[in-house]
C-alpha positions as CSV (number, residue, x, y, z in Angstrom):
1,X,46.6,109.6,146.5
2,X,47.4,113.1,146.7
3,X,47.3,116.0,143.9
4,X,51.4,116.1,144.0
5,X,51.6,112.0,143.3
6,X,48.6,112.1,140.8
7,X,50.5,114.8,138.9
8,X,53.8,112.9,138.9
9,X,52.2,109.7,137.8
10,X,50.9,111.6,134.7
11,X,53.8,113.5,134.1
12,X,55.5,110.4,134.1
13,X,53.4,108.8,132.0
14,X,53.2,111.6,129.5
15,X,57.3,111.2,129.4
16,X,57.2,108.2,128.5
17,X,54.9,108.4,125.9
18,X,56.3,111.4,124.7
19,X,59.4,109.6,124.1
20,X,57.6,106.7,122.5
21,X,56.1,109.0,120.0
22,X,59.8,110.4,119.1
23,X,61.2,106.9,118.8
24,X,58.3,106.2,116.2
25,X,59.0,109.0,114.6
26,X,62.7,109.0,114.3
27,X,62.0,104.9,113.1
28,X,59.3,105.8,110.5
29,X,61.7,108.8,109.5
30,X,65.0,106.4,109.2
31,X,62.1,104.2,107.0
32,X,61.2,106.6,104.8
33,X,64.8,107.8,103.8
34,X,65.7,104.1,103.1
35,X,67.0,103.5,99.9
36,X,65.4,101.9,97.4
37,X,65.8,98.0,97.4
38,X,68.2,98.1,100.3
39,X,66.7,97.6,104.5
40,X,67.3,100.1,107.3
41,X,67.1,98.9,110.9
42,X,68.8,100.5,114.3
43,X,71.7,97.7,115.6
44,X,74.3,100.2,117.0
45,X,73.4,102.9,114.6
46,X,71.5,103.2,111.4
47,X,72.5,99.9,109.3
48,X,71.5,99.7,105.8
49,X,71.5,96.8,104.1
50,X,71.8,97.1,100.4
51,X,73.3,93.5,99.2
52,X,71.9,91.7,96.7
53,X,70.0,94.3,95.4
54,X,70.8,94.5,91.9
55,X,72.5,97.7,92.1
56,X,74.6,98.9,89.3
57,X,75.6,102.3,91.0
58,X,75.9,103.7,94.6
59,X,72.8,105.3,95.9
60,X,72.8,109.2,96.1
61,X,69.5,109.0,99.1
62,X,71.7,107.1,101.7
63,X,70.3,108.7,104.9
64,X,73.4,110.9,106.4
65,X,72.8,108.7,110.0
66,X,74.1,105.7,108.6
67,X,76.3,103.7,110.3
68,X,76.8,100.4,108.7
69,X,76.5,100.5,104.8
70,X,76.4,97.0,102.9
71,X,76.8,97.3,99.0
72,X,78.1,94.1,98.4
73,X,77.3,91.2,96.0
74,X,76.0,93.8,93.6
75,X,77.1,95.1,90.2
76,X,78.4,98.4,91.3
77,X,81.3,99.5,88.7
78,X,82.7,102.3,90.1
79,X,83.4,104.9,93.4
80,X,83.2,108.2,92.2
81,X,84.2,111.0,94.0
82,X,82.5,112.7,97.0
83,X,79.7,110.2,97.2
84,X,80.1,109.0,100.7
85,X,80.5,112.8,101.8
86,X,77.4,113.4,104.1
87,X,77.8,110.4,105.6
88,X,79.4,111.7,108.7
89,X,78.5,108.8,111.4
90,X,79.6,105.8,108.7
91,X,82.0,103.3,110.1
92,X,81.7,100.4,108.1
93,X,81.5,100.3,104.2
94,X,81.2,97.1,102.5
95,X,81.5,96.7,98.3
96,X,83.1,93.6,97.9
97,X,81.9,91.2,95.5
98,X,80.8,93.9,92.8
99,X,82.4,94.7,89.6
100,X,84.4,97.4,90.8
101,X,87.5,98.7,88.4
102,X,87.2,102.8,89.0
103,X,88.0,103.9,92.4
104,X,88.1,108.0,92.3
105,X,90.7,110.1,93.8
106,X,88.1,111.6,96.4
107,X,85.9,108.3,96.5
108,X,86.3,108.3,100.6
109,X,86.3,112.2,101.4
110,X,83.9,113.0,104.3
111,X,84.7,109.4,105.7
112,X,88.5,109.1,106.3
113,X,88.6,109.9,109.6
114,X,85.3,108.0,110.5
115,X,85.6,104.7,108.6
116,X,86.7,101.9,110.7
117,X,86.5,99.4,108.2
118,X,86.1,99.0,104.5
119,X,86.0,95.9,102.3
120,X,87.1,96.6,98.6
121,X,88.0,92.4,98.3
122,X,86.6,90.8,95.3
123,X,86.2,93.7,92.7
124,X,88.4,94.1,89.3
125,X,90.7,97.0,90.3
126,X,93.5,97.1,88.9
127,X,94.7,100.7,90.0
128,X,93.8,103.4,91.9
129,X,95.0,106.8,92.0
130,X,98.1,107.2,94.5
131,X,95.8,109.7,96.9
132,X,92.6,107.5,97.0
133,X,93.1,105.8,100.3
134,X,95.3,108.4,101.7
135,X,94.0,109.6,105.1
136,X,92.1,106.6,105.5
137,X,92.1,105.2,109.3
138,X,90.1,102.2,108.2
139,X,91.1,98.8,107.8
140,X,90.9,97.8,104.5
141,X,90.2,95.0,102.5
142,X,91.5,95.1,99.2
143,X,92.8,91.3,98.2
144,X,91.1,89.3,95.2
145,X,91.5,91.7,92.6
146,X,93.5,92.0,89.5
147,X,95.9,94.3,91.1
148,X,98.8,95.7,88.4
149,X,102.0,96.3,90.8
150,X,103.4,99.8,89.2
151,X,104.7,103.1,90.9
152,X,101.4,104.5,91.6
153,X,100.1,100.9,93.7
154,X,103.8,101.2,95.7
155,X,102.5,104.8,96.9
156,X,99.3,103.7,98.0
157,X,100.9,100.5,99.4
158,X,102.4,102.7,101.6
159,X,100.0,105.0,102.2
160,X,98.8,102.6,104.1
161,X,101.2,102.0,106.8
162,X,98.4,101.1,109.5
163,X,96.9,98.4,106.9
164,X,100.1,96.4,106.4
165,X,98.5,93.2,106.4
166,X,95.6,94.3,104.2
167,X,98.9,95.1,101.9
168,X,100.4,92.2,102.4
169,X,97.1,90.5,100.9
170,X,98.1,92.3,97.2
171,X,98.9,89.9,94.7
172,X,100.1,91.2,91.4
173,X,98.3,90.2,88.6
174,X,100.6,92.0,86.5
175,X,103.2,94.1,86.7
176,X,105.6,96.2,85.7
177,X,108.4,94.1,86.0
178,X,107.2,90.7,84.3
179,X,108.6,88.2,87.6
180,X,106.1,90.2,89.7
181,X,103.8,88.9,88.1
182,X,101.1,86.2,90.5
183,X,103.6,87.3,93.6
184,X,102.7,89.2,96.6
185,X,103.2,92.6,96.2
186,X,104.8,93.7,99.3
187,X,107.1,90.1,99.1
188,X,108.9,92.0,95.4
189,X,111.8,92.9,96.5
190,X,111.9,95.8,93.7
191,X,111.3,99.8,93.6
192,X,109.0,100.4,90.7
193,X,108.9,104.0,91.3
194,X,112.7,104.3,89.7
195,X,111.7,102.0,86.9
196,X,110.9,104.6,85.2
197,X,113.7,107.2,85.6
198,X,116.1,104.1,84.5
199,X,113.8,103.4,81.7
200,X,114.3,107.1,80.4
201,X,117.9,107.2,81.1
202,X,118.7,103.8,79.0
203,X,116.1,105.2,76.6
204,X,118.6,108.6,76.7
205,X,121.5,106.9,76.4
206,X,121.0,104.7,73.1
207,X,119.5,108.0,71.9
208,X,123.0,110.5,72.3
209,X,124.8,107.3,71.3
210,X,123.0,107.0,68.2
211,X,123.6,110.8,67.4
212,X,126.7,110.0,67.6
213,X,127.3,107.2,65.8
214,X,125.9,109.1,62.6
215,X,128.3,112.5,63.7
216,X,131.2,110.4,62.8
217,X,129.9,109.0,60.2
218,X,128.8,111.9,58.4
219,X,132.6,113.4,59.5
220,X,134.2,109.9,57.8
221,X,132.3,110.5,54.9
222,X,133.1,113.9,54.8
223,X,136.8,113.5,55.0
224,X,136.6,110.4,52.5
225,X,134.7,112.8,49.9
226,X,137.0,115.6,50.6
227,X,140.3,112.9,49.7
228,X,138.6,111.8,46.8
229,X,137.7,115.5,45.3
230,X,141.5,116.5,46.2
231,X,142.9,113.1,44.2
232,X,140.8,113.9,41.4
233,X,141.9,117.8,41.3
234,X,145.7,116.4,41.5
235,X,145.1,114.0,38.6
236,X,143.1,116.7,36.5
237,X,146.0,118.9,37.1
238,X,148.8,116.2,36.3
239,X,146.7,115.5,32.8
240,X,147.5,119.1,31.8
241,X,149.9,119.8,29.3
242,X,153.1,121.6,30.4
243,X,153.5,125.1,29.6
244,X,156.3,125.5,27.1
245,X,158.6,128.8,26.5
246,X,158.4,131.3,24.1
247,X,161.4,131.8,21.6
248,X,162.2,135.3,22.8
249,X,161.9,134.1,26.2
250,X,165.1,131.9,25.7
251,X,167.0,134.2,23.4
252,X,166.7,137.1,26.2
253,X,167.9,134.6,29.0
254,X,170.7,133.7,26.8
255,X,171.8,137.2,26.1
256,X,171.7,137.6,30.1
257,X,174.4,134.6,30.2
């Protein structure tokens, strides 16, 4: 063997080792950033598994490589905003089967555009703010919670135009409009979002008409106390005694003739 293939055998072999040693270090470093309680393993990206894991909040360490994040079957209560932020690379988020009822505004900023699915099913939400899922390219699963159907869940409803069967999986639990109530959203054939309006204009209504109603009364009563202070003048008048002439009066009239 010559100097030239003795040098490329080692080279080769310090590659290879070289990128060994890398490997172990970018594993050991993934490790080390692993949450408490949850497992971190490399299948198509970082994956960490946090379910189970008795969490009552989302974790702030969540190493910004993840790929795959699994929150469920915790007691998570809440998604408050920003918190997925750094996590540029995520594409799927799963926090069903928690205790969910708070979803932020900004709960999915940083992640909109990367998210590829996210699984909401099972919580207690009952509303979220109109904007919360707005942006959002993944497809969602939001069915099996206590969903009220109002103005602000027909605006996120159609937020999501690209999740229409995610939608579809909405069942009121209640609702504005009581016959909603235990039907599938999208299947009310109803727009919530003028419910309101009418409710102020009947509310507007019963109000001018009630002004109204006491303007003529108070101008019936008015006229009626007016006719009864005039009759009562008339009588007082008529129960006067008539003035009577004098003597001198008459002769003078008389002298006149």
């Amino acid at each position: 063997m010559n100097l030239v293939d003795l040098w490329l055998t080692r080279s080769l072999s310090m590659c290879l080792l070289l990128q060994s040693f890398v490997l172990m270090i970018l594993c050991f470093h993934s490790a080390s950033m692993c949450p408490k309680g949850c497992l971190c393993s490399h299948t198509g990206g970082l994956n960490v598994s946090c379910s189970n894991a008795n969490l009552k909040e989302i974790p702030k360490d969540l190493p910004p490589d993840t790929s795959l994040l699994y929150l469920d079957s915790n007691q998570i209560t809440s998604i408050p905003n920003e918190i997925f932020k750094d996590l540029h690379q995520l594409k799927v988020l799963n926090l069903s089967k928690n205790i969910i009822g708070f979803v932020d505004e900004r709960a999915f900023k940083g992640v909109a555009e990367t998210l590829q699915t996210l699984d909401l099913s099972d919580n207690r939400i009952k509303t979220v703010h109109k904007n919360a899922f707005s942006n959002l390219k993944a497809k969602a699963q939001i069915a099996n919670n206590p969903w009220h159907c109002d103005c602000t869940l027909q605006q996120v409803l159609k937020s999501m135009v690209s999740n229409h069967e995610s939608a579809n999986s909405v069942i009121c639990k209640t609702s504005e409009l009581e016959e909603h109530a235990g039907r599938p959203f999208l299947k009310a054939d109803a727009d919530l979002c003028n419910l309101p309006k009418k409710t102020t204009d009947y509310a507007m209504l019963v109000t001018m008409f009630g002004w109204f109603t006491m303007v003529i009364s108070y101008v019936v009563y008015y006229v009626r106390q007016n006719q009864e202070d005039a009759r009562r003048h008339l009588e007082y008048l008529k129960s006067l005694p008539s003035k009577q002439k004098k003597p001198d009066e008459a002769d003078d009239i008389s002298t006149v003739v």
